[in-house]
N, C-alpha and C positions, 0 to 999 in steps of 0.2 A: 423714297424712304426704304422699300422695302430691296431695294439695288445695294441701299449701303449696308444695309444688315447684311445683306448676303456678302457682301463684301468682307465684312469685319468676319463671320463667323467661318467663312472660307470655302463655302459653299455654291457650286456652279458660278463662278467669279468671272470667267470670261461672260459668261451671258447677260450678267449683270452689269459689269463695265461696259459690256456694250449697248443694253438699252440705257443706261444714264448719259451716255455720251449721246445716241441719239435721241434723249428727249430734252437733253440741254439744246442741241444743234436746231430742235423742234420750237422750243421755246424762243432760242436767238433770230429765229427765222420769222415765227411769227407777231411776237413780240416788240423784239429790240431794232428789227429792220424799221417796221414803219414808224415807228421814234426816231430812229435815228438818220432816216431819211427827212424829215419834219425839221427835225432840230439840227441838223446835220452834226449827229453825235458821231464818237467812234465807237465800234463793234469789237474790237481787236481783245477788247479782254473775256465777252463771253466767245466768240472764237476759238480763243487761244484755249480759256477751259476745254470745251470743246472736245477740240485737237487733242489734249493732255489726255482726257480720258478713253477717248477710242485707242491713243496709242498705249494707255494701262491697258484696255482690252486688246490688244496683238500681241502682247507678253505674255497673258497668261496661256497657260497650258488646258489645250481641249480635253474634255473632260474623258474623251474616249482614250486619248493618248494615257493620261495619266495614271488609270487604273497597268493600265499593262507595262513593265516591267522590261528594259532593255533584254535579259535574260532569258524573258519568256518571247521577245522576238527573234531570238536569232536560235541555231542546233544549237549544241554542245563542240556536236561534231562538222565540220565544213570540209565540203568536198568538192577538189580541185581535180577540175577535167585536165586529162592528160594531154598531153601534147604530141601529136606524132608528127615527124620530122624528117 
C-alpha cells in the first residue's frame, strides 16, 4: 500500500516498484506455489505481474542520478589532448 502511494505521488519510485515487485514474487512463492502444486494450477499470471513490475522498477531513474543535471556532469569546456605526430 504504501509502494503504491509512493508510486502515484512520485516519490523514490524505483524503490518502491521494487519492493512491490518483490513482495508479490514473495507472495507468489509462498502462497500460490503450494496451491498450485496441490491443485496443479497455473502460476503464470502472478509471475507475469511479477516480472511487469520489477521491470517498471529498471525504468525508473535512481534517485541519485536524478537530482543531478546532464550539465552539471560534464565542463562547459572540454579538452582535447593533442596529438604529437
Amino acid at each position: 500500500m504504501v509502494a503504491g502511494i509512493l508510486l502515484l505521488v512520485g516519490k523514490k519510485t524505483r524503490a518502491a516498484a521494487t519492493w512491490l515487485g518483490l513482495t508479490v514474487l514473495f507472495v507468489v512463492l509462498v502462497v500460490y506455489v503450494p496451491i498450485g502444486v496441490v491443485e496443479r494450477a497455473s502460476l503464470d499470471k502472478g509471475l507475469m505481474f511479477c516480472g511487469t513490475v520489477l521491470l517498471l522498477a529498471g525504468t525508473m531513474p535512481r534517485e541519485a542520478s536524478r537530482r543531478e543535471s546532464s550539465a552539471d556532469q560534464w565542463p562547459h569546456e572540454t579538452r582535447i589532448p593533442k596529438v604529437v605526430g
